[in-house]
PDBQT receptor file of N, H, CA, C and O in Angstrom, charges set to zero:
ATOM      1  N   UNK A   1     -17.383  68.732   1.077  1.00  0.00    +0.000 N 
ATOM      2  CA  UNK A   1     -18.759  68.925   0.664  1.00  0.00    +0.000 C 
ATOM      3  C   UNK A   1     -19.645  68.927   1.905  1.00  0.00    +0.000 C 
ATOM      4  O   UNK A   1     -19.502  68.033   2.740  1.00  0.00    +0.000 OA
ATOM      5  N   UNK A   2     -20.572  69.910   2.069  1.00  0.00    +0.000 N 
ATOM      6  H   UNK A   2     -20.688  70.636   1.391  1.00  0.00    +0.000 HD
ATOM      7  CA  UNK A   2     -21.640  69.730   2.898  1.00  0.00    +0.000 C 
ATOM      8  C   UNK A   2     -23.326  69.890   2.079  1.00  0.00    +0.000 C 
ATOM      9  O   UNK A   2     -23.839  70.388   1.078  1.00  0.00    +0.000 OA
ATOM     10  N   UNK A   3     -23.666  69.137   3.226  1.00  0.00    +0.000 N 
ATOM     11  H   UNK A   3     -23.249  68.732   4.039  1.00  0.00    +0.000 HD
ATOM     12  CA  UNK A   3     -25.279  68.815   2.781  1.00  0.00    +0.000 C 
ATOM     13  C   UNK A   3     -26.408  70.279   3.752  1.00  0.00    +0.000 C 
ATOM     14  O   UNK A   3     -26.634  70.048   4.940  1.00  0.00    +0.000 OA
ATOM     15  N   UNK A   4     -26.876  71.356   3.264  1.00  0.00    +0.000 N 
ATOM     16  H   UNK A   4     -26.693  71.544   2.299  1.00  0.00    +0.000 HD
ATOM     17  CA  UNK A   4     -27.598  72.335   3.669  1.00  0.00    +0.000 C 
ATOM     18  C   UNK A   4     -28.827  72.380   3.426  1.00  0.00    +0.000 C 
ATOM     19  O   UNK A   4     -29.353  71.924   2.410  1.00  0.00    +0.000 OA
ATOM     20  N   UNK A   5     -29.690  73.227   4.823  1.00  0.00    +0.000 N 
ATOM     21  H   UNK A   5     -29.263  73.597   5.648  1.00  0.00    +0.000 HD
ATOM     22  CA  UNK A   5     -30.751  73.047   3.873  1.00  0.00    +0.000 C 
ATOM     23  C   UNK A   5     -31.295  74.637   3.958  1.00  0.00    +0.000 C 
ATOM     24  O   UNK A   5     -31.230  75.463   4.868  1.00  0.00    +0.000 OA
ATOM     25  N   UNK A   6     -31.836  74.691   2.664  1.00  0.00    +0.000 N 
ATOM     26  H   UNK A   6     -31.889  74.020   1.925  1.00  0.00    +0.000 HD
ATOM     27  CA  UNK A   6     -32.141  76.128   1.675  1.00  0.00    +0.000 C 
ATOM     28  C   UNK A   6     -32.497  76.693   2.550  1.00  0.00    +0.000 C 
ATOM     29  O   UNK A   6     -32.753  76.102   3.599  1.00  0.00    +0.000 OA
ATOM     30  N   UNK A   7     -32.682  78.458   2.383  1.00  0.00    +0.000 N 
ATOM     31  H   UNK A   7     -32.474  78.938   1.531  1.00  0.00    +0.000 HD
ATOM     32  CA  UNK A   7     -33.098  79.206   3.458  1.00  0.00    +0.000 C 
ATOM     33  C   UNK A   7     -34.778  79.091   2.811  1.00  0.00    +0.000 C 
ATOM     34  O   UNK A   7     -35.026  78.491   1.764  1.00  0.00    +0.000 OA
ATOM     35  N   UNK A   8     -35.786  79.756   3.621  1.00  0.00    +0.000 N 
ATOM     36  H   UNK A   8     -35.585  80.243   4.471  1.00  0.00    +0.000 HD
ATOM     37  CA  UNK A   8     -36.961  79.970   3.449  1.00  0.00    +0.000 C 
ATOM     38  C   UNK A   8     -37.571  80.468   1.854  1.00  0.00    +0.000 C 
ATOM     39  O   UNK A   8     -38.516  80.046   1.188  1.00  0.00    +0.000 OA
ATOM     40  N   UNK A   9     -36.710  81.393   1.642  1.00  0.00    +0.000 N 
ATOM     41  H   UNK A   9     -35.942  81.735   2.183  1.00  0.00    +0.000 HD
ATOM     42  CA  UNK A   9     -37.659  81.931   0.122  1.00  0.00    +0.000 C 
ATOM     43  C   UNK A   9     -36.700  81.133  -0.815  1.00  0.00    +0.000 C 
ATOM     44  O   UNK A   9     -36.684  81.688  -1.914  1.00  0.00    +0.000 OA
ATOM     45  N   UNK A  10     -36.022  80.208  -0.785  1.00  0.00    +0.000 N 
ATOM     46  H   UNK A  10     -36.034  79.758   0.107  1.00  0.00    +0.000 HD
ATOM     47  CA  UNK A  10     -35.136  79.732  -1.912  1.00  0.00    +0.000 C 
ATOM     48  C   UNK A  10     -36.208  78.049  -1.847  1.00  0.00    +0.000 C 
ATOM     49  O   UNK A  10     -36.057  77.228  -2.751  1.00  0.00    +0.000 OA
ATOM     50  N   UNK A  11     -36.866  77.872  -1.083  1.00  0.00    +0.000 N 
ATOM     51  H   UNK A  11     -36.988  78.539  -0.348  1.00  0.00    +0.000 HD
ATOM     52  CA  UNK A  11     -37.574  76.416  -1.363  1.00  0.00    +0.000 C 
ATOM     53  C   UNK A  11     -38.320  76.624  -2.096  1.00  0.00    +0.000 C 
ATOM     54  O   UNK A  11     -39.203  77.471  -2.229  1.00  0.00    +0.000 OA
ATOM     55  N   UNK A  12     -37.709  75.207  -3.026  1.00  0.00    +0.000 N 
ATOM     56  H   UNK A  12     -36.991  74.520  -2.917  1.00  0.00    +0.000 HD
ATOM     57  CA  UNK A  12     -39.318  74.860  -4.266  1.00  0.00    +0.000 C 
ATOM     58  C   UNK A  12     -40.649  75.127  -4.287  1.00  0.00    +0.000 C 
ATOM     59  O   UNK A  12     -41.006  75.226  -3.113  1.00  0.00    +0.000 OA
ATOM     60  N   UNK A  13     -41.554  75.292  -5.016  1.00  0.00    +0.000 N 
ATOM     61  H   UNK A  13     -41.263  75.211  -5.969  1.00  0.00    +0.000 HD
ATOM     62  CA  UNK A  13     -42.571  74.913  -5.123  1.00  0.00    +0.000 C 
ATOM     63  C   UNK A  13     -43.495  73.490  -4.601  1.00  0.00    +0.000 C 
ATOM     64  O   UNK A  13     -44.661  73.316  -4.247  1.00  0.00    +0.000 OA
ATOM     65  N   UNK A  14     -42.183  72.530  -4.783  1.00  0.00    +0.000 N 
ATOM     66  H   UNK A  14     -41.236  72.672  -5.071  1.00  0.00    +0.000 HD
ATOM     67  CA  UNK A  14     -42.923  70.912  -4.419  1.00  0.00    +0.000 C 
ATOM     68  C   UNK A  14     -42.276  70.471  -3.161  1.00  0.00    +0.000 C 
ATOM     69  O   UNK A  14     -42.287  69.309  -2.754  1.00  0.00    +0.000 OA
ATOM     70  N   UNK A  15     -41.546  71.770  -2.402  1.00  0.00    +0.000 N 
ATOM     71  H   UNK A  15     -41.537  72.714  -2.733  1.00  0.00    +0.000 HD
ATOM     72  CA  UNK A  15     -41.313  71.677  -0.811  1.00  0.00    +0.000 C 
ATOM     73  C   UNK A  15     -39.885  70.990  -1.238  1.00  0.00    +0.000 C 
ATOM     74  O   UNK A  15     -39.419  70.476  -0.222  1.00  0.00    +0.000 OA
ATOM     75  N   UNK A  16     -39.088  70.805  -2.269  1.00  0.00    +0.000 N 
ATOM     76  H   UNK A  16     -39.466  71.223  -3.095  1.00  0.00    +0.000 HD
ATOM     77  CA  UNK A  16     -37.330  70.629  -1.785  1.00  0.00    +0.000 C 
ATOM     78  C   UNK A  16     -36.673  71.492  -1.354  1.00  0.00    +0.000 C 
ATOM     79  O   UNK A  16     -36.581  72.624  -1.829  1.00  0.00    +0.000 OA
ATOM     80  N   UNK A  17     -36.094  71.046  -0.336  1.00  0.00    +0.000 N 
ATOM     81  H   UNK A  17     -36.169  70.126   0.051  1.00  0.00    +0.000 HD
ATOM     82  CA  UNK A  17     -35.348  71.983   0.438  1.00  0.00    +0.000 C 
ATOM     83  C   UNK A  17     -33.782  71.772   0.717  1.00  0.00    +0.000 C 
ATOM     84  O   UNK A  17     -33.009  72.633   1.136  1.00  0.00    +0.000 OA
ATOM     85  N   UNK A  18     -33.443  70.272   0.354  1.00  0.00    +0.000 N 
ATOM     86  H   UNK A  18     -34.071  69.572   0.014  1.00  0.00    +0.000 HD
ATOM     87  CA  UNK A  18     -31.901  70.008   1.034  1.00  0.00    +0.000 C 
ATOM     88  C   UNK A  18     -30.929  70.161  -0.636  1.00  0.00    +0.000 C 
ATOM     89  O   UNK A  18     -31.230  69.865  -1.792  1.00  0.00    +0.000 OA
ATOM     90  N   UNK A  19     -29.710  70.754  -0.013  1.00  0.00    +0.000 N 
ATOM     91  H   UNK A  19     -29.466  70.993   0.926  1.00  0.00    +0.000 HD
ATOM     92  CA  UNK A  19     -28.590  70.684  -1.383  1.00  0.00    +0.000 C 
ATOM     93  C   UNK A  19     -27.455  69.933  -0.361  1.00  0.00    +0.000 C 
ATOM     94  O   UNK A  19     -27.352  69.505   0.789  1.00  0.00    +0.000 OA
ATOM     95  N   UNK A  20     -26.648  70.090  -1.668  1.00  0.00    +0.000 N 
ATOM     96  H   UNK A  20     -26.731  70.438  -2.602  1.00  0.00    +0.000 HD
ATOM     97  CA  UNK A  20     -24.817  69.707  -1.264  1.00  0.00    +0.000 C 
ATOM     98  C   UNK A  20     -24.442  70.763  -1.992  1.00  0.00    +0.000 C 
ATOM     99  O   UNK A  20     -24.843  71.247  -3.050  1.00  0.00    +0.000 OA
ATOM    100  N   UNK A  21     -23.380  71.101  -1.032  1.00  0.00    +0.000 N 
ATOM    101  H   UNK A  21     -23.054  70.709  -0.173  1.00  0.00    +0.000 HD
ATOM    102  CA  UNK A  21     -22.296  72.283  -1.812  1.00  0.00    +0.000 C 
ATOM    103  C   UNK A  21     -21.181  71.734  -1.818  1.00  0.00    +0.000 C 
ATOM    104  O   UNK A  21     -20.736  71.137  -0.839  1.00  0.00    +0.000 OA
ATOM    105  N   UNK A  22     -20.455  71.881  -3.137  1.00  0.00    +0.000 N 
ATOM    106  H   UNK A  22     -20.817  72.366  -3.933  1.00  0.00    +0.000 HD
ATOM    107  CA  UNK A  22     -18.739  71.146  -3.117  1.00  0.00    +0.000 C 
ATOM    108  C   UNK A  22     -18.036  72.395  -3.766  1.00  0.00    +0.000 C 
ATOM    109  O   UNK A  22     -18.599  73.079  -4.621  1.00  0.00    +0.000 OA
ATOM    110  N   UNK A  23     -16.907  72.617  -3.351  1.00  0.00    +0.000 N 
ATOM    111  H   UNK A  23     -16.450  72.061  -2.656  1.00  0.00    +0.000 HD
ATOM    112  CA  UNK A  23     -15.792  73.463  -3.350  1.00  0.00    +0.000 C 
ATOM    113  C   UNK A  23     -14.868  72.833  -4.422  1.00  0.00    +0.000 C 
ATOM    114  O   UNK A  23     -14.617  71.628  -4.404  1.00  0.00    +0.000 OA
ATOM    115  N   UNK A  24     -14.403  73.615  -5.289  1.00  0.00    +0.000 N 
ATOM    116  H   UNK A  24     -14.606  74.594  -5.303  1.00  0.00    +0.000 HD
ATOM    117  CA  UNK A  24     -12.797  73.069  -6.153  1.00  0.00    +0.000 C 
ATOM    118  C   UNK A  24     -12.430  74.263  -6.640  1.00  0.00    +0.000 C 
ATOM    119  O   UNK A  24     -12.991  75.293  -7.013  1.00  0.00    +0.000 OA
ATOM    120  N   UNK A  25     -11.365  73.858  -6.540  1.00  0.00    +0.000 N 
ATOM    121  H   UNK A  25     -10.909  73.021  -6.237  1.00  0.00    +0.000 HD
ATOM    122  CA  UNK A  25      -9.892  74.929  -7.131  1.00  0.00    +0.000 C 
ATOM    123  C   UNK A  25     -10.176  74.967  -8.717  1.00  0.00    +0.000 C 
ATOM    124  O   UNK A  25     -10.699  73.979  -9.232  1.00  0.00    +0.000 OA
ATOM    125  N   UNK A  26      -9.788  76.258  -9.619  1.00  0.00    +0.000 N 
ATOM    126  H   UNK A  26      -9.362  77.060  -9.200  1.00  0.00    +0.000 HD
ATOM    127  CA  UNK A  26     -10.043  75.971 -10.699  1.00  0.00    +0.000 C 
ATOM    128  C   UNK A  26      -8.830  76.300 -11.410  1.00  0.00    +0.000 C 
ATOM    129  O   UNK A  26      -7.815  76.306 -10.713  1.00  0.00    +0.000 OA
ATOM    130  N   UNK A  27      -8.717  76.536 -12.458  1.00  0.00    +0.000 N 
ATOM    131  H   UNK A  27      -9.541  76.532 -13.023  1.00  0.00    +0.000 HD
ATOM    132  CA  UNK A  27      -7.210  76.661 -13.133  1.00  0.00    +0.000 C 
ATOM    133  C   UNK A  27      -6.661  78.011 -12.406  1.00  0.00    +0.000 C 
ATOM    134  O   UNK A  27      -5.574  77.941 -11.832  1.00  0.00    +0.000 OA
ATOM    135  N   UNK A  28      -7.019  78.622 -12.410  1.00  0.00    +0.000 N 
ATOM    136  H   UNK A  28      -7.902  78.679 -12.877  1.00  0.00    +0.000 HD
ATOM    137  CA  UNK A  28      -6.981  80.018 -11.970  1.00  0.00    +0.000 C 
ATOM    138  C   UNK A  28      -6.296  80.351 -10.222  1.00  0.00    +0.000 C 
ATOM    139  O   UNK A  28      -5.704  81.354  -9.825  1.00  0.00    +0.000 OA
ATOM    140  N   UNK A  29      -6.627  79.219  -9.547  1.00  0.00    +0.000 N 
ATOM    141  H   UNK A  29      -7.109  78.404  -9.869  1.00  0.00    +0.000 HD
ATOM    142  CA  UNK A  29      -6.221  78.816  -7.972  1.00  0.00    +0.000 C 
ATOM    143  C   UNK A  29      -7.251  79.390  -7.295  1.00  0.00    +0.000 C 
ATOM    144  O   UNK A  29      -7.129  78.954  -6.150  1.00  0.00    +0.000 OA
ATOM    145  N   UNK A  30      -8.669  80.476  -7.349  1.00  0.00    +0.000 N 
ATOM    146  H   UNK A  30      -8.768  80.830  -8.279  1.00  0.00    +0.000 HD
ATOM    147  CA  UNK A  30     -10.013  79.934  -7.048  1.00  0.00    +0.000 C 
ATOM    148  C   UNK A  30     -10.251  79.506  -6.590  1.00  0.00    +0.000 C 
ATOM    149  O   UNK A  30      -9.515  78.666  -7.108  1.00  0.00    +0.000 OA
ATOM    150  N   UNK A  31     -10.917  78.747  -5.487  1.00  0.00    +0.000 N 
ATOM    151  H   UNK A  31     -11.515  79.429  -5.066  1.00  0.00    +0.000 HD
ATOM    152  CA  UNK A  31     -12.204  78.472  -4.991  1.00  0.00    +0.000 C 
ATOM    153  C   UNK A  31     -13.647  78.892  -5.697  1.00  0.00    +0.000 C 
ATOM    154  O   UNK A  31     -14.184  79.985  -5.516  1.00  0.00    +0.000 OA
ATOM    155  N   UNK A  32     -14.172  77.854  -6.519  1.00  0.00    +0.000 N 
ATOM    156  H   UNK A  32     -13.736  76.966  -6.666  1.00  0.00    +0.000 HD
ATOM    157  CA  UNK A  32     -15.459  77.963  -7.122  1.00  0.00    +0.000 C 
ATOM    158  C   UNK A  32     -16.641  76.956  -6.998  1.00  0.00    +0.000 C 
ATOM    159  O   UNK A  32     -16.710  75.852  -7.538  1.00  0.00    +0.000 OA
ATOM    160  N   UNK A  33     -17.653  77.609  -6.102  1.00  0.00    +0.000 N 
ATOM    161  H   UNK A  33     -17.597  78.506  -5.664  1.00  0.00    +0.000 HD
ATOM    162  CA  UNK A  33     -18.682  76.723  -5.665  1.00  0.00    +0.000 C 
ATOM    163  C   UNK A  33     -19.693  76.056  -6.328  1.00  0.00    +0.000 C 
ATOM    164  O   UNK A  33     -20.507  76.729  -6.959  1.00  0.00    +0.000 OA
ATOM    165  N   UNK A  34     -19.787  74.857  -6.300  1.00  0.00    +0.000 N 
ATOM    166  H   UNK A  34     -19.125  74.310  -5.787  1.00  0.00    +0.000 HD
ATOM    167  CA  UNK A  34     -21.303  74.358  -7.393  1.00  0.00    +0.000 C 
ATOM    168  C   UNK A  34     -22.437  73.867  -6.056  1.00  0.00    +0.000 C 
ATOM    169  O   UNK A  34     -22.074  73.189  -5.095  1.00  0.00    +0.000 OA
ATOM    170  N   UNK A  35     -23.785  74.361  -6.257  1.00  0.00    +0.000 N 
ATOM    171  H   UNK A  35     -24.080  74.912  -7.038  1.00  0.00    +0.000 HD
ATOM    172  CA  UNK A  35     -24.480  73.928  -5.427  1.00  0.00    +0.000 C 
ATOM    173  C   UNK A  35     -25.347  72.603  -6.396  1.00  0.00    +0.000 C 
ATOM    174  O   UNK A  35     -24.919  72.362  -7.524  1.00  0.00    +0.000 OA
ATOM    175  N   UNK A  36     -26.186  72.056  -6.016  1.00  0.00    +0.000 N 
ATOM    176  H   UNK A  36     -26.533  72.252  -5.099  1.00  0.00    +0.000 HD
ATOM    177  CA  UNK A  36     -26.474  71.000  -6.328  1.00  0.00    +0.000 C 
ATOM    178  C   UNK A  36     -27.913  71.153  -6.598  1.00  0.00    +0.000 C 
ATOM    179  O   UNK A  36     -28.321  72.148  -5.999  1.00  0.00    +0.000 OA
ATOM    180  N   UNK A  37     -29.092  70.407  -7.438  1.00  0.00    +0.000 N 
ATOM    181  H   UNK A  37     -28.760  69.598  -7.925  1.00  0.00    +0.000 HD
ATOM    182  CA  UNK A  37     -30.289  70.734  -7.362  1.00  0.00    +0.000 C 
ATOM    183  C   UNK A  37     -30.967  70.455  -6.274  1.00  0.00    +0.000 C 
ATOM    184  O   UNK A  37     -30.266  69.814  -5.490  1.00  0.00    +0.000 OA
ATOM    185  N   UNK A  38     -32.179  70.687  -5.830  1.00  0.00    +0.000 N 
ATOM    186  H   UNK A  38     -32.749  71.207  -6.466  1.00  0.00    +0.000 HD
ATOM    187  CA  UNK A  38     -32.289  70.474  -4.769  1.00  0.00    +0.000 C 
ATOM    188  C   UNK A  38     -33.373  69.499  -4.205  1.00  0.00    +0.000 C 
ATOM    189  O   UNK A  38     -34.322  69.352  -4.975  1.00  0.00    +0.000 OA
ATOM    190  N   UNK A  39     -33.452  68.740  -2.935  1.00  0.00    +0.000 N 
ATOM    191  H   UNK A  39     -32.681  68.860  -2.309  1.00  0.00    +0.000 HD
ATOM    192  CA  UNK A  39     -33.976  67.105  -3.102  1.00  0.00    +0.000 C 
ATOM    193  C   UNK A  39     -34.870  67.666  -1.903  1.00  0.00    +0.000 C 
ATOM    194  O   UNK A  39     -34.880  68.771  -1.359  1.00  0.00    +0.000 OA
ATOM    195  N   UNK A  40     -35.777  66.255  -1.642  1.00  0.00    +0.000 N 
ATOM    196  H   UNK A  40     -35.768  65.358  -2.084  1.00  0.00    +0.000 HD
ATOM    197  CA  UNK A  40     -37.117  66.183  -0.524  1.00  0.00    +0.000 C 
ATOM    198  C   UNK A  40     -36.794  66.249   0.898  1.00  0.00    +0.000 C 
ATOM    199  O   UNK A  40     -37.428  66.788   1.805  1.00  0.00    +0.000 OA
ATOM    200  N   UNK A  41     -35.143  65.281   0.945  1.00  0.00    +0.000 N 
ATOM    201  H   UNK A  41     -34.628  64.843   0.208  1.00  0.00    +0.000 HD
ATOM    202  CA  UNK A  41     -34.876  64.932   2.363  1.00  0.00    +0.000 C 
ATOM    203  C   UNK A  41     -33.218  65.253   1.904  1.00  0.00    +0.000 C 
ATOM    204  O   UNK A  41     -32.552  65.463   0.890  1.00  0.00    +0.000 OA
ATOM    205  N   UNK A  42     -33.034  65.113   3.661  1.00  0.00    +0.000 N 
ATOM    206  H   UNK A  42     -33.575  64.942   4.484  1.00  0.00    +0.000 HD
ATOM    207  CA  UNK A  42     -31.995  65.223   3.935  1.00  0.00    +0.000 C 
ATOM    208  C   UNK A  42     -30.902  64.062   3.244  1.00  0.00    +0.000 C 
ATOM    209  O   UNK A  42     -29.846  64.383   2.700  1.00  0.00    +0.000 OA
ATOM    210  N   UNK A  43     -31.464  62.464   3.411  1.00  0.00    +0.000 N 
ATOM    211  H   UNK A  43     -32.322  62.203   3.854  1.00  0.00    +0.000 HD
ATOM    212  CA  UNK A  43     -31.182  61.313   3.063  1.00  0.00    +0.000 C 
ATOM    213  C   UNK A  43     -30.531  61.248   1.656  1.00  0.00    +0.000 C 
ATOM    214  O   UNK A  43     -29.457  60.775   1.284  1.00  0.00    +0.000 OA
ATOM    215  N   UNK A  44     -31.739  62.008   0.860  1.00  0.00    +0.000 N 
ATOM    216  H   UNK A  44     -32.611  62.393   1.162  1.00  0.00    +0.000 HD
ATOM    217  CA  UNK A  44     -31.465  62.053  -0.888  1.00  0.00    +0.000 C 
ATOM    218  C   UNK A  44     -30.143  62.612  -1.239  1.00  0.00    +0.000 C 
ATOM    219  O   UNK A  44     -29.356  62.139  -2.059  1.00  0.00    +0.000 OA
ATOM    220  N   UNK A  45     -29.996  63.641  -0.547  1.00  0.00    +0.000 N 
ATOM    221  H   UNK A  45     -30.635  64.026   0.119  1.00  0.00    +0.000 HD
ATOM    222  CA  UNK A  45     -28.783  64.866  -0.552  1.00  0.00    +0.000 C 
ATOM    223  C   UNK A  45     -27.612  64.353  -0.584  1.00  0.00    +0.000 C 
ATOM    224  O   UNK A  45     -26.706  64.333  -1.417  1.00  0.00    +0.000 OA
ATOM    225  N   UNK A  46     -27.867  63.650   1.171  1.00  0.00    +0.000 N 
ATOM    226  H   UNK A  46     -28.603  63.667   1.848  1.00  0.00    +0.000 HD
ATOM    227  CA  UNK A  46     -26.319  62.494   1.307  1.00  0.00    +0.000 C 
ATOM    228  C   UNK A  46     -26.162  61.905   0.090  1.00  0.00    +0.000 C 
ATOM    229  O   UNK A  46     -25.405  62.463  -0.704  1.00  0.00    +0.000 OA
ATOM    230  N   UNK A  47     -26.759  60.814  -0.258  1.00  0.00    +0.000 N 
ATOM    231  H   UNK A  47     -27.374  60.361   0.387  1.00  0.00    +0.000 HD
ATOM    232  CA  UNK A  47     -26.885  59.746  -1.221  1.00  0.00    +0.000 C 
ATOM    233  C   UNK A  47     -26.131  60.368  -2.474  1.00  0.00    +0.000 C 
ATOM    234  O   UNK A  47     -25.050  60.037  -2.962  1.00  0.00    +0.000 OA
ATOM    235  N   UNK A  48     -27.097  61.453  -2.882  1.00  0.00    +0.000 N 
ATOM    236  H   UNK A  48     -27.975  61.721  -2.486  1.00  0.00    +0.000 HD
ATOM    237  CA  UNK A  48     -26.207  62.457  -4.279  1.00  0.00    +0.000 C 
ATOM    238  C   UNK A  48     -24.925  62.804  -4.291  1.00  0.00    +0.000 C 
ATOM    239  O   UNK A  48     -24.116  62.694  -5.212  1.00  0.00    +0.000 OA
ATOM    240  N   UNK A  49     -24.726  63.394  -2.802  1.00  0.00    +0.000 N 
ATOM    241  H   UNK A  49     -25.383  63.483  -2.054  1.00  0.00    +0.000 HD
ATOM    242  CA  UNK A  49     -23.169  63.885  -2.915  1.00  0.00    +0.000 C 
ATOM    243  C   UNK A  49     -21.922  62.511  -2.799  1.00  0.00    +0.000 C 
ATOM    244  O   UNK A  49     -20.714  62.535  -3.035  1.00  0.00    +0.000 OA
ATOM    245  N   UNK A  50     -22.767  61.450  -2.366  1.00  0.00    +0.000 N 
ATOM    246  H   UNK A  50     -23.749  61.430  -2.174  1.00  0.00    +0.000 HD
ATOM    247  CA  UNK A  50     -21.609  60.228  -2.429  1.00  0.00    +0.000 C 
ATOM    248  C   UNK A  50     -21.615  60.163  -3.816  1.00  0.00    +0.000 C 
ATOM    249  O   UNK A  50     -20.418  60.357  -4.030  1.00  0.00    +0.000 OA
ATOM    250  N   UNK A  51     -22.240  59.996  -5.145  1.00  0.00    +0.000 N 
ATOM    251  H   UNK A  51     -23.212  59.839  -4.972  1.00  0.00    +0.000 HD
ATOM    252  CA  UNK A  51     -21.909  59.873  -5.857  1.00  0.00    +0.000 C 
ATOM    253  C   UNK A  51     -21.408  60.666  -7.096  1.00  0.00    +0.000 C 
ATOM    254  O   UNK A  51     -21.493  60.158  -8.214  1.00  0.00    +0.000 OA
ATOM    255  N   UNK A  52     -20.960  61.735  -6.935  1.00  0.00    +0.000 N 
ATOM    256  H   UNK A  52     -20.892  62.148  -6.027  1.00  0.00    +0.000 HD
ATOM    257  CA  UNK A  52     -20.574  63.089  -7.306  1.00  0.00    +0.000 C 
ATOM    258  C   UNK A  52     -19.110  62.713  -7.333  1.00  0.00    +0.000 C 
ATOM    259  O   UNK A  52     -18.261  63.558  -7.615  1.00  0.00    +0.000 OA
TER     260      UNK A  52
C-alpha cells in the first residue's frame, strides 16, 4: 500500500488531497486497485491505511 497525494484537478472542494492505494489479487489472478477516500493530511492517510 502507498499513501499519494491527488493530482491537481482530482482535489476536493474542502482541499483533501492525500489517499492510500492497496493492490489485491482477485479470484481471477488480477491485480485490482481500491483507492481510498480522500483525507486533509498526509498523517490521516497513514493512520487509515494501518487500519485497513
Amino acid at each position: 500500500m502507498s499513501v499519494r497525494q491527488l493530482k491537481e484537478n482530482k482535489i476536493t472542494k474542502d482541499g483533501r488531497a492525500w489517499v492510500f492505494i492497496q493492490y489485491s489479487k482477485g479470484l481471477d489472478g488480477k491485480r485490482h486497485q481500491y483507492q481510498s477516500q480522500a483525507y486533509m493530511t498526509e498523517e490521516e492517510a497513514i493512520q487509515a491505511e494501518k487500519y485497513i
